[in-house]
C-alpha positions in Angstrom: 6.1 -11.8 -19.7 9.0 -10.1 -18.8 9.5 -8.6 -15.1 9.7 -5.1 -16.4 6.1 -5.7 -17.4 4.6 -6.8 -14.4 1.8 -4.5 -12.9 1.8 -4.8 -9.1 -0.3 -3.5 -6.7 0.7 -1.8 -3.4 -1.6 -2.2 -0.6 -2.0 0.4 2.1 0.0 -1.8 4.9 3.2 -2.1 2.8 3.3 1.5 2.8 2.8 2.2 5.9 5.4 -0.2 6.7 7.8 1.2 5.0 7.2 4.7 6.0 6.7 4.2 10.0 9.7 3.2 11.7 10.1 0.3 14.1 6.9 -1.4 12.4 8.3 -5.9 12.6 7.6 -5.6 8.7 9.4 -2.6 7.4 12.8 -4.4 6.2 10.8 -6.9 3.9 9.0 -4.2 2.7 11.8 -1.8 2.3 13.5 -5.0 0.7 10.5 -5.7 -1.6 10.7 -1.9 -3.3 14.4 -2.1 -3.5 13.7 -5.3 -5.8 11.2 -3.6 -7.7 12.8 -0.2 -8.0 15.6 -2.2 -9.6 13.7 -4.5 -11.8 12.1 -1.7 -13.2 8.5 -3.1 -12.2 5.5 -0.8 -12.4 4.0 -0.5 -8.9 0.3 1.0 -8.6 -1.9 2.2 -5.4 -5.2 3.5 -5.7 -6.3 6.8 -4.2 -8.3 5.3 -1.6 -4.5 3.7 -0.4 -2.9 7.4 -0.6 -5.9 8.8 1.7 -5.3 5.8 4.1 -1.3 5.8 4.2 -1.6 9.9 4.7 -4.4 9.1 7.8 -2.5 6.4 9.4 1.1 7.6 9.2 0.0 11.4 10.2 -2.3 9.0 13.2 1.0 7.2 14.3 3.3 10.5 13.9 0.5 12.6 16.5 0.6 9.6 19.2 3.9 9.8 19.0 3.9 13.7 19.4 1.5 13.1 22.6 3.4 10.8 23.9 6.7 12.6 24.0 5.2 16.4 24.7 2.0 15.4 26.7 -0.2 17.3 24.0 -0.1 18.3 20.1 0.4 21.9 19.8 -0.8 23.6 16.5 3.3 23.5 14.7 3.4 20.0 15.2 -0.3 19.3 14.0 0.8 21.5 10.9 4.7 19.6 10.5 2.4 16.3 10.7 0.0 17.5 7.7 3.4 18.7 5.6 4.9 15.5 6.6 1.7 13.0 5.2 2.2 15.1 2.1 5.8 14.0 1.6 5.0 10.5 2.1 1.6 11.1 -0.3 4.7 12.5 -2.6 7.2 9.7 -2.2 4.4 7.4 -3.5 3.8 9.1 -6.5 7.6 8.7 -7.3 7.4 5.2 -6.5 4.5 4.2 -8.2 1.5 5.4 -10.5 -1.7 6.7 -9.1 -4.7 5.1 -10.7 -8.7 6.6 -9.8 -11.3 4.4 -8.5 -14.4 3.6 -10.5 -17.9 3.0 -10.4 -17.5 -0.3 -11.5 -15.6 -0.8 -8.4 -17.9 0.0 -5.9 -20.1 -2.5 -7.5 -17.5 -5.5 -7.8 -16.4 -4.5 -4.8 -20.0 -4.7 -3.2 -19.9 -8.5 -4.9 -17.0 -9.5 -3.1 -18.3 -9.0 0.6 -18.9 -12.3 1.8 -15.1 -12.6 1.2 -14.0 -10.3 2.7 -16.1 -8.1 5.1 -13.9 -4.9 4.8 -14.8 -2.7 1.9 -11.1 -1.2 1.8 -9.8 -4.7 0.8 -12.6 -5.2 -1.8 -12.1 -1.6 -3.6 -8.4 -3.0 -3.8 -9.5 -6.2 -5.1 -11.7 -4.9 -7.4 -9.2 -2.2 -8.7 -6.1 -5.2 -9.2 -9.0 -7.0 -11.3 -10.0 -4.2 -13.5 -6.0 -2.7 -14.3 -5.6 -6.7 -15.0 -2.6 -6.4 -11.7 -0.5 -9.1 -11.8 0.3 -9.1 -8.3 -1.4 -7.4 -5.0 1.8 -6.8 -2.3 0.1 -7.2 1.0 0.6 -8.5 4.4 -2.8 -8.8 5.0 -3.3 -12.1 6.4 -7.4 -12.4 5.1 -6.6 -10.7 1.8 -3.7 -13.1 1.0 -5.8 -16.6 1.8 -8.9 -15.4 -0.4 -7.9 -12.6 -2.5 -9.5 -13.8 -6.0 -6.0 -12.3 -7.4 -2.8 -13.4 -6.9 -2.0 -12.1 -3.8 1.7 -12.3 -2.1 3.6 -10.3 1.0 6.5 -8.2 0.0 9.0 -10.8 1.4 7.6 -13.3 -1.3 7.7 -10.6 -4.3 11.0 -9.7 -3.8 12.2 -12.9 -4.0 10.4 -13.6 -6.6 11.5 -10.6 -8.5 14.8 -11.9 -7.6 14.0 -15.1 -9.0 12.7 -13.8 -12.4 14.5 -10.9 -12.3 
């Protein structure tokens, strides 16, 4: 199977890594979408990881907002929502969307005693069901029991560079 045909899956830290500055693993993952942007590789996030990378990076962007100003005045609360959008937007450039379903839930449910978060099982169950070829992650749980193959982005993008 050729790189160019590899489905890879996205996980909602990789994102937000690459979107939040000073986050330790932003320059593997900004490394690791360089590699596939190149390679031509077809990337894939769930909706579920949209909704999550939108809440988090809007999260960190309002702390940092408090932090600097003291409070969050209604502008910047709006600038924040405009600004989860663009990320929400930079995603769908990057990658395709594709919908939960109610076969997920259910695998999903299945997988709990693996992994206690249902978040990681929804994304587990998705990567089985598209038949994902990777899941990009750099969660530490997810990558010693994920029943897919599971790798951080420093590992796919050298292994995009090794195939590639």
């Amino acid at each position: 199977m050729s790189v160019a045909t590899k489905t890879i899956m996205v996980d909602t830290n990789v994102w937000v890594d690459l979107y939040v500055p000073g986050r330790p693993l932003r320059d593997a993952s900004l490394a690791f979408f360089k590699a596939a942007q190149r390679d031509d590789v077809e990337l894939v996030f769930t909706i579920d990881i949209a909704r999550a990378v939108y809440r988090i990076v809007s999260h960190e962007a309002k702390r940092w907002v408090r932090q600097d100003k003291g409070a969050l005045s209604d502008a910047y609360a709006r600038a924040i929502a405009a600004h989860g959008w663009d990320f929400v937007e930079s995603m769908q450039e990057q990658a395709t969307t594709i919908g939960s379903a109610t076969a997920d839930l259910w695998l999903a449910s299945k997988l709990r005693d693996e992994h206690a978060e249902i978040e990681d099982n929804l994304i587990v169950a998705a990567c089985m069901r598209i038949e994902a070829d990777y899941l990009v992650t750099n969660d530490e749980k997810l990558l010693r029991h994920a029943p897919v193959a599971a790798v951080t982005p420093q590992q796919m993008a050298r292994l995009l560079e090794l195939i590639g």
